[in-house]
C-alpha positions in Angstrom: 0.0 0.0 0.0 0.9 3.6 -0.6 2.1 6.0 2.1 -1.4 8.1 2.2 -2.0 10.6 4.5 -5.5 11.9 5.2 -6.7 15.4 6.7 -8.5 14.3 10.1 -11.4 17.1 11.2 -10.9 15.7 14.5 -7.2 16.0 15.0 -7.4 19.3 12.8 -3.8 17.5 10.9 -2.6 15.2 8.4 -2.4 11.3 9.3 -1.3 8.7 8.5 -4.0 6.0 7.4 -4.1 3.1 8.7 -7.3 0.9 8.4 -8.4 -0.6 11.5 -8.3 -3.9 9.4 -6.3 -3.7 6.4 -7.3 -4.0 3.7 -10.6 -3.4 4.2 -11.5 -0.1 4.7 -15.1 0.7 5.9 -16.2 4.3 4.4 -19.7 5.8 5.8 -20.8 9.3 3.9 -24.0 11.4 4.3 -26.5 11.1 1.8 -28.9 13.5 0.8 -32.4 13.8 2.0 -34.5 13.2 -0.3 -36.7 16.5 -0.8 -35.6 18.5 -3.8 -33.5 18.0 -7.1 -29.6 17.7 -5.7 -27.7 20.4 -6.3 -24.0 21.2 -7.4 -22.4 21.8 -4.1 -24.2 18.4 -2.9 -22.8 16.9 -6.3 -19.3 18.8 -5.2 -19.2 16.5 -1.7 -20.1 13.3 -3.2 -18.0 13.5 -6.0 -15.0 14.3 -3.7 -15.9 11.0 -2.2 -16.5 9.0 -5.0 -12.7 10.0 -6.0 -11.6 8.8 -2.5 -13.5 5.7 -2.8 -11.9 5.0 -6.1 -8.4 6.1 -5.0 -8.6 3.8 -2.2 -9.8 1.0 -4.3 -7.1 1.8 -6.6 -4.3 0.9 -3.9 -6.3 -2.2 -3.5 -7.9 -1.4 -0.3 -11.3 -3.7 -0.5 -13.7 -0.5 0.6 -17.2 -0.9 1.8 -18.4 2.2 1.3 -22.3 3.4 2.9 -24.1 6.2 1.9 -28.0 6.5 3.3 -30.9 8.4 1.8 -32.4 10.1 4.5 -36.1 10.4 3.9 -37.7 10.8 6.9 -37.0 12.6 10.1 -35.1 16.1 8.6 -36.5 19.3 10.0 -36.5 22.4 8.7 -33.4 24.5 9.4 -31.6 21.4 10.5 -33.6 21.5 14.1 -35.3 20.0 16.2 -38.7 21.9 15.7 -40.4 22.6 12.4 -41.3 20.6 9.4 -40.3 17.7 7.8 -38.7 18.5 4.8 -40.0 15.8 2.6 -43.5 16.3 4.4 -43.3 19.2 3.5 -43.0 19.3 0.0 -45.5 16.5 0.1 -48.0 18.8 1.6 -47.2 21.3 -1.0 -47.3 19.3 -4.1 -50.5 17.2 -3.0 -48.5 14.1 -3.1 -47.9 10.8 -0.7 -44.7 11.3 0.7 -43.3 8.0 -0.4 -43.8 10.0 -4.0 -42.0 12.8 -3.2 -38.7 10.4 -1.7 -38.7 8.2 -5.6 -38.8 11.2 -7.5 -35.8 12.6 -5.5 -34.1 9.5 -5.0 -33.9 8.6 -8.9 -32.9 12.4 -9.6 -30.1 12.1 -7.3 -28.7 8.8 -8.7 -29.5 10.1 -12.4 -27.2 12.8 -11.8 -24.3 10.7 -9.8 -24.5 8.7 -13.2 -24.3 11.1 -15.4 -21.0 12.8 -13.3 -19.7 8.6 -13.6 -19.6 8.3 -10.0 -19.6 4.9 -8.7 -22.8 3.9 -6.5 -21.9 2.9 -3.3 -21.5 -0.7 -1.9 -24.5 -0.3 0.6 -27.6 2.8 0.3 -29.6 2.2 3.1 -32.7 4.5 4.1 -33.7 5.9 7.2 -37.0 4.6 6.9 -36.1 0.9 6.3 -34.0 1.3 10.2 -36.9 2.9 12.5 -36.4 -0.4 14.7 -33.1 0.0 15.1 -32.9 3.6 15.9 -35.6 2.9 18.4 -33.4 0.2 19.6 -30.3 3.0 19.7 -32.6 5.2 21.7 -34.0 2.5 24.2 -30.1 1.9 24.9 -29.2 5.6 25.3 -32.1 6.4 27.9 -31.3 3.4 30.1 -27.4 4.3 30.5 -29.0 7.5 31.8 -28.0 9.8 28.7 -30.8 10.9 28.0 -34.2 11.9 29.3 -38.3 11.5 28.0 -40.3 14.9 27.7 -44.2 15.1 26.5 -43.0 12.0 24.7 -39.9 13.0 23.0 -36.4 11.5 24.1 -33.3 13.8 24.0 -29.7 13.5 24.1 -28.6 14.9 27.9 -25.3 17.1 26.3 -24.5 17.9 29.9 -24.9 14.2 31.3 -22.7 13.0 28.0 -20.1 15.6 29.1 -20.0 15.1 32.6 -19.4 10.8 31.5 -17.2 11.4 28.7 -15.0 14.3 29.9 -16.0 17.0 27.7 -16.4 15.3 24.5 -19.7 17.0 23.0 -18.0 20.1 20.7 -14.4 18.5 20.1 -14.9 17.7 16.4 -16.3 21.1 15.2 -14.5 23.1 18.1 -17.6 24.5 20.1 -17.7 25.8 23.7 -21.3 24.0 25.2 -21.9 26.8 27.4 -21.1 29.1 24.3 -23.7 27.4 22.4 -25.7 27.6 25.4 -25.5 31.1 25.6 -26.0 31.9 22.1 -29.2 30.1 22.1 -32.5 31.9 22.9 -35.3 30.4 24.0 -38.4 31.6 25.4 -39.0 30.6 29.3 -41.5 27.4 29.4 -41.3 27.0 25.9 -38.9 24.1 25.5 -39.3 20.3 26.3 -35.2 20.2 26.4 -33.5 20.8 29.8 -30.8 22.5 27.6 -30.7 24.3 24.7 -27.7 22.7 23.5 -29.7 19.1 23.8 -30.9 17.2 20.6 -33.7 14.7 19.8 -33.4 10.9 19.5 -37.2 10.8 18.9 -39.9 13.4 18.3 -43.6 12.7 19.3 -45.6 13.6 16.0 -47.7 16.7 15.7 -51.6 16.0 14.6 -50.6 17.5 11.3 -46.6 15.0 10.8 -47.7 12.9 8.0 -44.8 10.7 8.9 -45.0 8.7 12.0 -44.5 5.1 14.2 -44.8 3.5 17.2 -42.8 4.0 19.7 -42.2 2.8 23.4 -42.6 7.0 24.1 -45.0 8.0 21.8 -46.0 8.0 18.1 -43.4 9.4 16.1 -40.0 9.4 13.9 -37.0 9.2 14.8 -34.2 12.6 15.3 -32.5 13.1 11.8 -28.8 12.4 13.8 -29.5 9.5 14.9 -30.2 8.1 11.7 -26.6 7.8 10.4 -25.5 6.5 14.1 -27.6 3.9 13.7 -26.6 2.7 10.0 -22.8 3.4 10.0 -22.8 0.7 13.0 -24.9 -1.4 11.6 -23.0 -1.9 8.1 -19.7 -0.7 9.0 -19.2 -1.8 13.4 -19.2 -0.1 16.2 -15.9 1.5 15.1 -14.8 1.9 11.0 -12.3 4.0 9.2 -13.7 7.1 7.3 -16.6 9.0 7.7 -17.6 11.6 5.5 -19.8 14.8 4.5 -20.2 18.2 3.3 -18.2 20.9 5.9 -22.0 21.9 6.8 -22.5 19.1 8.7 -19.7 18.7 10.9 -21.8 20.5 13.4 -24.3 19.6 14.5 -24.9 16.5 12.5 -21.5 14.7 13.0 -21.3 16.3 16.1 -24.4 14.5 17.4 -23.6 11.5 15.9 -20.0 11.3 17.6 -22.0 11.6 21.1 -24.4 9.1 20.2 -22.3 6.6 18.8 -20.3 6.5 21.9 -23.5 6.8 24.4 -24.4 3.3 23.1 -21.4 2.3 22.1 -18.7 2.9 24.8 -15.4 5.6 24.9 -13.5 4.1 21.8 -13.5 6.7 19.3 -16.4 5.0 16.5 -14.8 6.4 13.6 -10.9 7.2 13.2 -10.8 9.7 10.5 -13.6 12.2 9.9 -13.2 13.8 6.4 -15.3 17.1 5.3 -15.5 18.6 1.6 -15.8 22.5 1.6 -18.5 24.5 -0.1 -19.2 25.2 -4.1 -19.6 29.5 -4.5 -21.6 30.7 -7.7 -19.9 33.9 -9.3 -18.2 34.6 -6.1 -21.1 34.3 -3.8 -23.0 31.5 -1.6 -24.9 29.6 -3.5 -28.8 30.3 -2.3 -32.3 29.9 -3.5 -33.3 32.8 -1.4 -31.6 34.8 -3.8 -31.6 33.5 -6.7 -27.9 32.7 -6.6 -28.0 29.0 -7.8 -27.9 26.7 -10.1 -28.7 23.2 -10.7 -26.8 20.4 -12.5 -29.3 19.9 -15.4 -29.8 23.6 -15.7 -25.3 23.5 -16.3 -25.9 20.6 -18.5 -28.5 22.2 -20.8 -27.0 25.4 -20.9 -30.8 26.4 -20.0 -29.7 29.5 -17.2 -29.1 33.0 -17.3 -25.4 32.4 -15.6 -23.5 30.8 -17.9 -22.5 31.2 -21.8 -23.6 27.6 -22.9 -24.0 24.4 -21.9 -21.6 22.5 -20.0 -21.0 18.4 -20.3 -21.1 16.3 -16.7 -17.2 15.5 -17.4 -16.3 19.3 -17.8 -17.9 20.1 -14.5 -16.4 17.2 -12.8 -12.7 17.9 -14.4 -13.6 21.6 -13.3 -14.5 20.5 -9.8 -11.8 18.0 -9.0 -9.0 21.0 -9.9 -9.5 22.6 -6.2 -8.6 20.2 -3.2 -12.1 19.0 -1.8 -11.2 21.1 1.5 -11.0 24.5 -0.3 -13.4 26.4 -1.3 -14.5 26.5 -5.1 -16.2 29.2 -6.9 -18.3 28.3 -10.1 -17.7 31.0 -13.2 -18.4 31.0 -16.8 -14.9 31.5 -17.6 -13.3 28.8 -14.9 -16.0 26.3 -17.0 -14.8 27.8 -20.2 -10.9 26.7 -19.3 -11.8 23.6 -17.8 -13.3 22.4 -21.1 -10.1 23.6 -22.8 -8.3 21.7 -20.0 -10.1 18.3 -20.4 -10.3 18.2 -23.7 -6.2 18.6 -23.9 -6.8 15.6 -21.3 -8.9 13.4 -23.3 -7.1 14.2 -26.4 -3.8 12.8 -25.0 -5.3 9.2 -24.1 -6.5 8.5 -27.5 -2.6 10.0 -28.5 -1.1 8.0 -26.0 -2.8 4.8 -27.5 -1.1 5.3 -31.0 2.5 5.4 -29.9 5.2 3.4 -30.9 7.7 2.1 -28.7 11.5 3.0 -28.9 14.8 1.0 -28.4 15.2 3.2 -25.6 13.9 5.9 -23.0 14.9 9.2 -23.2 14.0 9.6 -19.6 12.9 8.2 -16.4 9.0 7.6 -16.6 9.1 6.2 -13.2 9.9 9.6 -11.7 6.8 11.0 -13.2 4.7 8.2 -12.3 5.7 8.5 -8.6 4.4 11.9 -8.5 1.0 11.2 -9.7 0.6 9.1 -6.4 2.5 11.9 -4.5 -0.2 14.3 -5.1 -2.8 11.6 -4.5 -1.0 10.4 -1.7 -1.4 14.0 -0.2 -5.1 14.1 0.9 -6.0 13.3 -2.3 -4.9 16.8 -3.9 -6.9 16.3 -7.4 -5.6 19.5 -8.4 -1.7 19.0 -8.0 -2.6 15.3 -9.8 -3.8 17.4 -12.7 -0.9 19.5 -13.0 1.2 16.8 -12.9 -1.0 14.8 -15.2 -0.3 17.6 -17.6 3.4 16.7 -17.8 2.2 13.5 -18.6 0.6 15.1 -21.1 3.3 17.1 -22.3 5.4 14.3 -22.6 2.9 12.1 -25.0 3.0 15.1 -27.3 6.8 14.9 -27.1 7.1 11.3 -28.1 4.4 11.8 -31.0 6.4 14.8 -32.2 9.6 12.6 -31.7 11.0 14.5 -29.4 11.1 11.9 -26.7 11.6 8.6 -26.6 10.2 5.5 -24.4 11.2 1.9 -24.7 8.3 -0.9 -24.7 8.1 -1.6 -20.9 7.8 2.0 -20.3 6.0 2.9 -22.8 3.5 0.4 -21.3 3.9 1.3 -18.0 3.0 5.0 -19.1 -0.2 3.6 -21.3 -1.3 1.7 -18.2 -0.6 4.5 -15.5 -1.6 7.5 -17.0 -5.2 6.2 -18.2 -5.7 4.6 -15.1 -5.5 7.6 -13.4 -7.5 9.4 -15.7 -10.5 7.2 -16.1 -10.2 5.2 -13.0 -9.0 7.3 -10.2 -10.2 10.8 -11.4 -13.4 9.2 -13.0 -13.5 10.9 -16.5 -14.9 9.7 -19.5 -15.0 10.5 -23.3 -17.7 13.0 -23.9 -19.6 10.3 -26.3 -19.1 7.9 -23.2 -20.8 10.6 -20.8 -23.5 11.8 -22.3 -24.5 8.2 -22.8 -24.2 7.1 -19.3 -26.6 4.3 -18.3 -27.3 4.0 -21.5 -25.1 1.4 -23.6 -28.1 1.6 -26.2 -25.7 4.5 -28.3 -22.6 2.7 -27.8 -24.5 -0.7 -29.4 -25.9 1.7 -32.6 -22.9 3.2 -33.1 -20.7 -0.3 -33.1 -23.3 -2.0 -36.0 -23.1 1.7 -38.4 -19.3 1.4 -38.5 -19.3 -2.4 -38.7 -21.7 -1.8 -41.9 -19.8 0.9 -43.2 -16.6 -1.3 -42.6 -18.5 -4.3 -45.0 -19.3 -1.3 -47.2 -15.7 -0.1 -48.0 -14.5 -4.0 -48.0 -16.8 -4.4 -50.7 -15.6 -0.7 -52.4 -19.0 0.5 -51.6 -17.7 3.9 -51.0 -21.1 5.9 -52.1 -23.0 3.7 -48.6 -19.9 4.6 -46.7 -19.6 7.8 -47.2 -23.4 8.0 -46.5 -23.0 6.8 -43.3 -20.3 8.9 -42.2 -21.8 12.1 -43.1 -25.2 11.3 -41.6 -23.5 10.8 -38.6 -21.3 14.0 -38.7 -24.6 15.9 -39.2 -25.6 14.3 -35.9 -22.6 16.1 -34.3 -21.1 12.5 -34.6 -17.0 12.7 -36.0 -15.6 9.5 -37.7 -12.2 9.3 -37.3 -10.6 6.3 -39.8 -7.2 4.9 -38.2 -5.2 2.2 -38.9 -6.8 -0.3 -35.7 -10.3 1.0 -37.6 -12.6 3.9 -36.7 -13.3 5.4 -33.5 -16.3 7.7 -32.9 -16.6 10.8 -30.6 -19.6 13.3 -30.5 -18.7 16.6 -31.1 
């Protein structure tokens, strides 16, 4: 295995990682909830974790990686009073709630298809786990953690602080009584004995359109104790890597550190917490309050008032995996614009690397190169110094093609096999006729009988049908490129 360091939240540095039981490699990341169409700074997280689950696989770890759908039990601003998210767009929209979760669920995997990320290994749903998070909450009231009110359980904070020696707060660097006293609430208001306490379960209101039985009352469960409840169960009561969007470190993860080890015991349950930063539109937060967003399928069909034209899935994901997943990254027409100039240079060089000939020997040392493409990879998984250096690699193609450099056979190979690897495997990137065709092998099966028949056609000297075919296609924005292994196809 590779030297790879990882940025832990928790221990605000780099580590080295070590899998609690190499090789496997248990990976547990939020999911969405299930409400709306998923946006770009959601697509921005789970891409980021889609390239560590692929760089991981890529060193051979054997990951199980588990992302849940949450579709039940999210409130409104993230708290413990309000709405139900999903209820409440299943109020609005007149439809079962059940409807609203599909349509979202299938939107948010059409999307992760269309960017090629690779589904996860396990996608369990809050709703399918109300036993066991019952279960979770039985367990947590009897170790005296946490407390009934008017049939609601909550998480005692101060009891879990008192027990655990000041644990609540650690991973997202809060003060409890600063949260305590930056937290208003009206006198005789609350069913919590602190402010800074947070439901397990939540007696329903007349009007909560989703509910069970409970021991307490009828109900659903509290949205953080959820992912407690289905980390452990797929993953154990301690696993490598768990992930999200920055936004959640606190409360969400928060919550679910304190939970995890109110059932579980003192052992930290996860040893390496890893949080992707935010997406910016134009310089600014992305937000539908003001208007200041934008949503993949708007990007992809160029249908917006932000942008110049339409931008493929692959462009956005080459454009988003050239910040580090920890920094910040702002969305612009003309940081799209270069990105598409970028991958296309990118794509370009792996059909030109394919075409070389081998030398009697190298001009240089191709292992040097190499071992800086899993440097950068190595180093928290810094997708934009891989790029760079990627670029070299790309520079160098050029430079044998123009005959300028030279590589012997086993290099030559070693190159072929190590720079497409990390291209398509590790960075996920596809063609552009591969893309826009994802999930669909229906194009791919079309295209391979035309040029079969117009291979028969100019074996038989038809040229009049081959032509034909050709020039149908490149009205369809379809090029036919004739090479000396056959033709290849890309859509333009």
């Amino acid at each position: 295995m590779q030297n790879l360091k990882v940025y832990n939240t928790l221990s605000r540095k780099k580590e080295i990682f070590e899998p609690l039981n190499a090789p496997f490699v248990g990976m547990y990341v939020c999911g969405p909830t299930v409400y709306s169409e998923v946006h770009l700074g959601n697509s921005r997280t789970f891409i980021s974790f889609d390239i560590i689950f692929r760089y991981l696989s890529h060193l051979g770890y054997k990951v199980r990686y588990v992302r849940n759908i949450t579709d039940a039990g999210h409130l409104e601003n993230d708290a413990d009073e309000g709405e139900d998210k999903i209820s409440k767009k299943a109020r609005l929209t007149q439809l079962e709630p059940m409807e609203i979760v599909q349509k979202y669920t299938l939107d948010f995997h059409h999307v992760l298809r269309l960017f090629n990320n690779k589904p996860p290994s396990i996608e369990p749903t809050a709703t399918g786990h109300i036993l066991e998070q019952i279960t979770m909450a039985k367990d947590i009231l009897n170790k005296g953690l946490a407390y009934e009110s008017n049939g609601s359980i909550y998480f005692d904070v101060d009891a879990f602080n008192k027990e655990f020696n000041n644990e609540y707060g650690r991973l997202s660097g809060r003060n409890v009584e600063d949260m305590i006293s930056n937290t208003r609430e009206l006198d005789g208001q609350s069913e919590k004995r602190n402010p800074a306490d947070f439901a397990l379960w939540k007696k329903a209101s007349p009007e909560h359109i989703m509910r069970w039985d409970s021991p307490w009352s009828i109900g659903f469960p509290g949205w953080h104790l959820e992912c407690s409840v289905m980390s452990s169960k797929y993953l154990g009561k301690q696993f490598d890597i768990h992930g999200g969007g920055m936004d959640l470190k606190f409360p969400h993860h928060e919550c679910e550190i304190a939970q995890n080890k109110a059932s579980h015991g003192k052992k930290e349950p996860v040893k390496y917490w890893l949080h992707a930063n935010m997406l910016t539109l134009n310089g600014q937060r992305m937000s539908k309050s003001t208007g200041n967003t934008l949503l993949p399928h708007e990007l992809f069909s160029g249908e917006n008032d932000k942008l110049s034209q339409a931008f493929s899935p692959m462009v956005v994901r080459f454009f988003i995996l050239q910040a580090h997943y920890r920094s910040t990254l702002d969305l612009s027409n003309d940081a799209l614009l270069a990105a598409e100039k970028g991958f296309q240079k990118m794509i370009t060089a792996t059909h030109t690397l394919s075409t070389l000939k081998a030398a009697q020997e190298s001009s240089l040392n191709i292992d040097e190169l190499i071992a800086k493409w899993y440097a950068a990879m190595n180093d928290d998984f810094n997708t934009p110094v891989l790029i760079a250096q990627l670029f070299d690699g790309v520079k160098l193609i050029n430079n044998i093609k123009d005959g300028k450099s030279t590589l012997n056979k086993v290099d030559l190979e070693k190159l072929q096999k190590e720079f497409s690897s990390f291209v398509f495997d590790v960075l996920g990137l596809k063609t552009e006729a591969q893309t826009q065709n994802q999930g669909d092998e229906i194009l791919n099966g079309v295209m391979k009988t035309l040029l079969e028949l117009r291979k028969q056609a100019k074996d038989n000297k038809d040229w009049t049908t081959a032509d034909l075919i050709r020039n149908q296609l490149a009205e369809l924005k379809i090029k036919v490129t004739d090479t000396k292994d056959g033709a290849i196809w890309e859509a333009e």
